[in-house]
Phi, psi and omega in degrees: 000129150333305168207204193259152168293351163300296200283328168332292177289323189282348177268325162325276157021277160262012163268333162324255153032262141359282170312311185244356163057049156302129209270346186218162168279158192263140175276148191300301190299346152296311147301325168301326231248333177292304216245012214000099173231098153006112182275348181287314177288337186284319163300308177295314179297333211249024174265359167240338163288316161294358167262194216046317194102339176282349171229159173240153176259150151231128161287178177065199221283314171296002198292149174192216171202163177254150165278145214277352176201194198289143191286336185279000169250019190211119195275114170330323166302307164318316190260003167280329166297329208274327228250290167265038168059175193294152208273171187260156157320324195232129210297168179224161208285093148355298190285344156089056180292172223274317183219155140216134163191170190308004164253304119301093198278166162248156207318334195248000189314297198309323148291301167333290196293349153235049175251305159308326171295322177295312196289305192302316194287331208274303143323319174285005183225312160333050159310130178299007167271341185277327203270342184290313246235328161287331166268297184314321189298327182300273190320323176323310214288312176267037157244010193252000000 
């Protein structure tokens, strides 16, 4: 895995979001119920996309969320970041050994390491309007 099933349900989340470009806000139990997603867990992920930045809350009877900007502005990396926090400093081992680096390789460093390089740019170039816009094509293809 990639990332944690937290930053999973928080990237559903806001490509739900996204997708449909809602004029009010949506409520979290709509999205759980889209994506069956736990709503209790979806909560607690998206009480950390607004301290982040990535959704605004509004309370009371009309209430949900929203995204806090534009889906072209907002990267699969913030949100696996704002979820699991900043990739670590120091690289971790695919196999999960103890050090790998180009000095201690591990059996697999030598694959490994621009396959990561590869993945980490691949989050840093994704945005939620292209990923919005790919899942409505998707559902076209299978409803056809």
């Amino acid at each position: 895995m990639l990332y944690s099933k937290s930053a999973e349900y928080a990237i559903q989340a806001l490509i739900y979001l996204a997708e449909i470009k809602p004029d009010k806000p949506i409520m979290i139990s709509d999205i759980a119920k889209a994506y069956d997603i736990p709503y209790q867990f979806l909560a607690k992920i998206v009480q950390t996309l607004v301290k982040q930045r990535l959704v605004v809350a509004t309370r009371g009877r009309n209430g949900g969320i929203n995204l806090a900007r534009n889906p072209k502005e907002i990267f699969l990396n913030q949100i696996v970041n704002a979820v699991d926090g900043p990739p670590p400093t120091e690289e971790q081992c695919v196999i999960g050994l103890d050090k790998c680096s180009d000095i201690t390789p591990c059996p697999l460093h030598h694959r490994w390491k621009p396959i990561r390089t590869q993945i980490r740019e691949m989050l840093g170039d994704e945005h939620l309007e292209d990923l919005a816009h790919r899942v409505i094509e998707k559902r076209k293809l299978m409803n056809q």
